[in-house]
C-alpha positions in Angstrom: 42.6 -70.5 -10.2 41.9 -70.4 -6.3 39.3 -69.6 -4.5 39.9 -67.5 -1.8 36.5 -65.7 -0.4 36.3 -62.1 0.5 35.3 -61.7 4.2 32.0 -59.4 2.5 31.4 -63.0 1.3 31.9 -64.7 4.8 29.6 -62.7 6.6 25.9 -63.8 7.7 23.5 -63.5 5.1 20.1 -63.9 5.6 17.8 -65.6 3.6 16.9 -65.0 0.3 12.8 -63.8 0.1 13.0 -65.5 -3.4 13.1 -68.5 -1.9 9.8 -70.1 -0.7 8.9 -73.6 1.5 6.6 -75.3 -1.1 3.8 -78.1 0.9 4.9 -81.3 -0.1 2.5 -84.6 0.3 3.6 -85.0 3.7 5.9 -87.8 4.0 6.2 -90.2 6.7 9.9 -89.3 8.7 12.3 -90.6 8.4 11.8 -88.8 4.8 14.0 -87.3 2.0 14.0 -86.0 -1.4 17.2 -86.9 -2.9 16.8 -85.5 -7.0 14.3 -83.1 -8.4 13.8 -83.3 -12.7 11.4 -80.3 -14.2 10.3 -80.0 -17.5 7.8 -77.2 -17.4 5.7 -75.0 -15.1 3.4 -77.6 -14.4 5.5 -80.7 -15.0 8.2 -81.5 -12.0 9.1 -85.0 -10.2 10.7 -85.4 -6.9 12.0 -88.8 -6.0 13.0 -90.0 -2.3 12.1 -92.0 0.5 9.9 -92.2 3.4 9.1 -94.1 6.9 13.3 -94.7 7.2 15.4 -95.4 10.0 19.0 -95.2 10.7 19.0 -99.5 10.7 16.7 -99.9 7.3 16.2 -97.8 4.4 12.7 -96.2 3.7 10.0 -97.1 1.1 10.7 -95.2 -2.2 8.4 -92.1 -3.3 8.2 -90.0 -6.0 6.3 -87.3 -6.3 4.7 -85.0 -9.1 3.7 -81.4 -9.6 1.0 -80.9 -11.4 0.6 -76.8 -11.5 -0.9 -76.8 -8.3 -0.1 -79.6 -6.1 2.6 -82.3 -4.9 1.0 -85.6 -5.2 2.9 -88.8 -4.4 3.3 -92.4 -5.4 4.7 -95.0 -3.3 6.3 -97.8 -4.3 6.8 -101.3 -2.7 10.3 -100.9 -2.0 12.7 -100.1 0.3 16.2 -98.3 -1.2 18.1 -95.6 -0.3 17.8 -93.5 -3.5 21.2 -92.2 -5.1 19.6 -91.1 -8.5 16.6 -90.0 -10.3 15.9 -88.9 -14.0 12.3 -88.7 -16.0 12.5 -88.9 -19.9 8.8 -87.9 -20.1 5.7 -89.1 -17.7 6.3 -92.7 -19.2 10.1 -93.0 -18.8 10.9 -92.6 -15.0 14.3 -93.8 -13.9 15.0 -94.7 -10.1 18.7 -96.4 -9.0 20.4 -96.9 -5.5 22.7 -100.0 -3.8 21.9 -102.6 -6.3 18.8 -101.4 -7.4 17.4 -100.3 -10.8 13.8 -98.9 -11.3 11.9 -97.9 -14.0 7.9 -96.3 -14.5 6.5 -96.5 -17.7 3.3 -94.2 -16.8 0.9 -97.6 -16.0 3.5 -99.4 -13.9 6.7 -99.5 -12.0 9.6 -102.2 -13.0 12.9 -103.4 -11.6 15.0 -104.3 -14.8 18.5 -105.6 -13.6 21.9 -105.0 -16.0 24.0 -108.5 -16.0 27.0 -109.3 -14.9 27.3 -106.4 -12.6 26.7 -108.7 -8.7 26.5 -106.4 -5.9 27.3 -103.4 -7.7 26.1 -99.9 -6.2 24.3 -97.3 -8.7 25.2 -94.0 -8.0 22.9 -92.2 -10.9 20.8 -92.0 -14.2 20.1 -90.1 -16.9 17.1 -90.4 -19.3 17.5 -88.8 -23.2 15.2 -89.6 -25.8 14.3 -93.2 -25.3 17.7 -94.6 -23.8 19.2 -93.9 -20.2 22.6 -94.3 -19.2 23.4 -95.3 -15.6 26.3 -95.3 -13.7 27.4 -96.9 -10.4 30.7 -98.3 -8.5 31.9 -102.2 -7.8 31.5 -103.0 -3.8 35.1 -101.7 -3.2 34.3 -98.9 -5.0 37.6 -98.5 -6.3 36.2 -98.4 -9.9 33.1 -97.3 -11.8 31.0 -98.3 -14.5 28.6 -96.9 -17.3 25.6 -99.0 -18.6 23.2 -98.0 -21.4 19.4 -99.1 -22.0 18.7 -99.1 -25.2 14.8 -99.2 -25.0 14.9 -103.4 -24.6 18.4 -104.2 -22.7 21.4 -103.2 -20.9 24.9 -102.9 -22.5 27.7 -102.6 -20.6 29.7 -99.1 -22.0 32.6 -98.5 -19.9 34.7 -98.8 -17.1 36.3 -96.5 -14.8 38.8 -96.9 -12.1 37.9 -94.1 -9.4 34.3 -93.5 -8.3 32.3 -91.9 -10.0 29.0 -90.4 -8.6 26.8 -88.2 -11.9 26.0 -88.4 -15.3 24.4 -86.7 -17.6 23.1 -87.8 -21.4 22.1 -85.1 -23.0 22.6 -83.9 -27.1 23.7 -87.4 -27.6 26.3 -86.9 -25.5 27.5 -88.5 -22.3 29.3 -87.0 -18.9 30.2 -88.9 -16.1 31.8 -87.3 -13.4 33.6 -87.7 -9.9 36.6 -88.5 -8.3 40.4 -90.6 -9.6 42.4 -92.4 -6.7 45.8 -92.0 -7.9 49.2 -92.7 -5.3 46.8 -93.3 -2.0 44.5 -90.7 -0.4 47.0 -87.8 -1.8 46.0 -88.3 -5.1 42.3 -88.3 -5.0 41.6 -85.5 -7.9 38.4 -84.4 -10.2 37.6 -86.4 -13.0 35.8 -86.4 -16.0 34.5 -88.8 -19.0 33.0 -88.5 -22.1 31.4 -90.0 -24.8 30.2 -89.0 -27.6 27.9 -89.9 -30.5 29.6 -92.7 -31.2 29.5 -94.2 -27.6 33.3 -94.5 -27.2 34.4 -92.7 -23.5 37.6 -91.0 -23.3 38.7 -89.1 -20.0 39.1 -85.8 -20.8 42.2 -83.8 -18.4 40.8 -80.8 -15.7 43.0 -79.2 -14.2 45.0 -80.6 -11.0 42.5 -79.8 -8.1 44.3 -81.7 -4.8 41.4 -83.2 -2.8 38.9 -82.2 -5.4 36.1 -84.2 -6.4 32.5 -84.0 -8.7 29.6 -84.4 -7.3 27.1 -83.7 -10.1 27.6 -82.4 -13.9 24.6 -80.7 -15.9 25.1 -80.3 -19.7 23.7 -77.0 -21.6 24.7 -78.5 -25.2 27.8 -80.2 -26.0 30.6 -77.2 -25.8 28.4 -75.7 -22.8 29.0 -77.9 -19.8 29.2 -77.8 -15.8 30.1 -79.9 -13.4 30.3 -79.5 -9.2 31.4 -81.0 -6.1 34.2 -80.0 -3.4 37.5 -79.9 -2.2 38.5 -81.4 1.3 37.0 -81.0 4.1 37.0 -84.5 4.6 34.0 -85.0 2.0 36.3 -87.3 -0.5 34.3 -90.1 -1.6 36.7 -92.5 -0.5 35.9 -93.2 3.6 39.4 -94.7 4.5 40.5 -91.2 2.9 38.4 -89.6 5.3 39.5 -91.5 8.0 43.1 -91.3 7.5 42.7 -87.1 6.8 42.5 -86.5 10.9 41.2 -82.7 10.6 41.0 -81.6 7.2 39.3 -78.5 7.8 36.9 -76.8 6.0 35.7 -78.3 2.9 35.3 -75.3 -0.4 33.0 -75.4 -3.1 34.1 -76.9 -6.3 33.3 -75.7 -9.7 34.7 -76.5 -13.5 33.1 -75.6 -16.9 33.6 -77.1 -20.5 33.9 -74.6 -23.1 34.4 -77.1 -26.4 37.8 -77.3 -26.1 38.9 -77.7 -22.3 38.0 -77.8 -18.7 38.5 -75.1 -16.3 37.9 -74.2 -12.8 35.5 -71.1 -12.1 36.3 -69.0 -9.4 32.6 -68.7 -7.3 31.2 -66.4 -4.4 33.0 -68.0 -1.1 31.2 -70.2 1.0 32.6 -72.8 3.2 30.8 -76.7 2.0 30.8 -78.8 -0.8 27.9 -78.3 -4.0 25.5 -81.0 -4.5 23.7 -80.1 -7.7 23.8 -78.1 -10.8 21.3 -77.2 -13.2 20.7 -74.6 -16.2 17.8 -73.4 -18.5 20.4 -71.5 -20.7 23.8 -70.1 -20.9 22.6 -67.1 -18.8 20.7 -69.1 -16.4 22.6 -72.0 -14.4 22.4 -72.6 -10.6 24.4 -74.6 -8.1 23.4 -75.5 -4.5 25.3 -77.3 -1.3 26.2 -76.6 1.8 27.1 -72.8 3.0 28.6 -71.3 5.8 26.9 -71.5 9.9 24.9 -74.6 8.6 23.0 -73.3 5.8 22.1 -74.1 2.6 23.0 -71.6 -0.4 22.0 -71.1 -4.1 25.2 -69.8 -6.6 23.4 -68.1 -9.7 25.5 -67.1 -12.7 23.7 -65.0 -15.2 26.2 -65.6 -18.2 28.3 -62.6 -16.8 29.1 -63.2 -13.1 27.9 -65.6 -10.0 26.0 -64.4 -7.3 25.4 -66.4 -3.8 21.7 -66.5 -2.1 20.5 -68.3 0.8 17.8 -70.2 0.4 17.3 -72.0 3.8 18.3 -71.9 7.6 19.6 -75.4 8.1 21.6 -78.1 5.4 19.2 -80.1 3.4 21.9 -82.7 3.0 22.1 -83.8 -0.8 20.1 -80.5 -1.6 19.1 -81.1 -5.5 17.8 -78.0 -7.6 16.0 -78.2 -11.1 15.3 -75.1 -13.5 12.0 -75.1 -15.0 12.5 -74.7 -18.7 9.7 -72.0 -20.2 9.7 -70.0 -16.8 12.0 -68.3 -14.2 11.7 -70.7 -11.6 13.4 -72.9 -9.9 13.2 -76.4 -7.8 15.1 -77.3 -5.0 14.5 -80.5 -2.7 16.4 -82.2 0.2 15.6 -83.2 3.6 16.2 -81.1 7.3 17.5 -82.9 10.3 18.7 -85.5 7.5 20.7 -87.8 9.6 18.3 -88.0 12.4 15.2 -90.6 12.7 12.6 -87.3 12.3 14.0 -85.9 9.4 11.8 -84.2 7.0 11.5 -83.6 3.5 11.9 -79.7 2.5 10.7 -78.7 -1.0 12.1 -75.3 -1.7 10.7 -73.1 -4.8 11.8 -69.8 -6.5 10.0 -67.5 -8.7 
């Protein structure tokens, strides 16, 4: 289905009250929180970078909520950070460009997959005691899935396309992103999945032109949803972009697995790409990007219909959002003035 938003939907909304600027640990700029991972009321990460600049990348930080405070960690590294998961406090995953890291609660660690060169990460997931991770080759013309079993990496898969989000939950697997099929026309949303048995298959969406997936969030394994865009010259491929002169304005993208087949869900109209998706239920799943006037909105579905909020004056860039599982509450992180050599974290929370 299309969508086509109502011009009730176009006009300027104000900012949601719901939403409130939560006092992070005060980053050095440039900063940015890419990912934010909750697993309770008093139990959140945030992972990103400070002290950056547009000719190096920043020192990695994460970040932990205790209840009543953000309190960070620094770690001696520089990486622009792509991906973040935390199993539990002693299973923290951190990837970007080549990097992998992991924090076992006492210490931090840089385990390295074989055979993989100067392959870029792109994300992680953590799920009871393995994580899956997966990442592009330097032409990014195909992807790749690794798994760490708890003592090595094995090599799972390979994808041609790029593929940016993954999530291992249920003992299931979702990666998803974008196929390059018959030159920059063909760039299209894609999806694999594996299942208990670790074998991937692609699984056909429908035929979304310029459509890509930026992240995917699994509720259980026939409760699934994945986001990203369409157009706008946001395609992960940069000689696409370059070749797409104006492409106009870019939509929101979003597709849901029922159990037996994608499809794409019509959502309140907004004018940028989502960034993240996440869900505490079947009646409770968010998604957050880019909105109209450079802003930065919040889509809510409630297990009946979607609703569209505000939740800050300016784009956060890769705004991430988390749900907090026991509470009705929800994280989101990202950074303002993002491309600049100020930028600033911005921890966002509602209650």
């Amino acid at each position: 289905m299309t969508v086509t938003p109502s011009a009730a939907t176009q006009q300027v909304q104000p900012r949601s009250p719901r939403w409130k600027d939560v006092a992070g640990a005060r980053l050095r700029a440039r900063a940015e929180l890419v990912d934010v991972v909750a697993k309770g009321p008093r139990q959140a990460w945030a992972a990103g970078f400070e002290d950056g600049a547009e000719d190096r990348e920043g020192t990695v930080v994460v970040e932990r909520w205790d209840g009543t405070a953000w309190r960070k960690t620094t770690l001696d590294r520089e990486l622009y950070v792509t991906g973040f998961d935390v199993g539990g406090p002693g299973d923290i995953w951190i990837v970007g460009d080549g990097v992998v890291v992991h924090g076992d609660g006492r210490r931090w660690s840089y385990p390295r997959p074989s055979g993989l060169g100067r392959h870029r990460f792109t994300d992680v997931s953590a799920d009871r005691g393995r994580a899956v991770l997966v990442g592009t080759d330097p032409a990014r013309q195909t992807s790749f899935a690794v798994e760490w079993t708890g003592r090595t990496f094995e090599k799972r898969a390979t994808f041609q396309g790029q593929f940016l989000a993954v999530t291992a939950r249920h003992g299931q697997v979702w990666v998803a992103g974008a196929g390059l099929r018959d030159g920059c026309s063909g760039v299209r949303p894609a999806v694999w999945h594996a299942g208990p048995d670790g074998t991937y298959a692609e699984l056909p969406l429908p035929d979304v032109p310029g459509g890509y997936l930026s992240q995917v969030w699994a509720i259980s394994p026939d409760d699934v949803w994945a986001v990203g865009g369409i157009g706008g010259g946001t395609t992960p491929w940069f000689a696409c972009r370059t070749a797409a002169g104006d492409p106009g304005r870019a939509e929101p993208l979003v597709m849901h697995w029922d159990g037996v087949s994608w499809q794409r869900v019509a959502v309140p109209g907004g004018d940028g790409p989502l960034t993240s998706v996440t869900a505490s239920g079947p009646g409770d799943v968010w998604a957050a990007g880019a909105g109209g006037g450079d802003t930065t909105v919040a889509l809510h579905f409630d297990g009946r219909a979607w609703t569209r909020e505000r939740i800050y004056d300016h784009p956060l860039g890769r705004v991430a959002v988390a749900a907090v599982p026991g509470a009705a509450e929800v994280w989101a992180v990202g950074a303002a003035n993002h491309d600049a050599d100020f930028g600033k974290e911005v921890i966002l929370r509602r209650r």
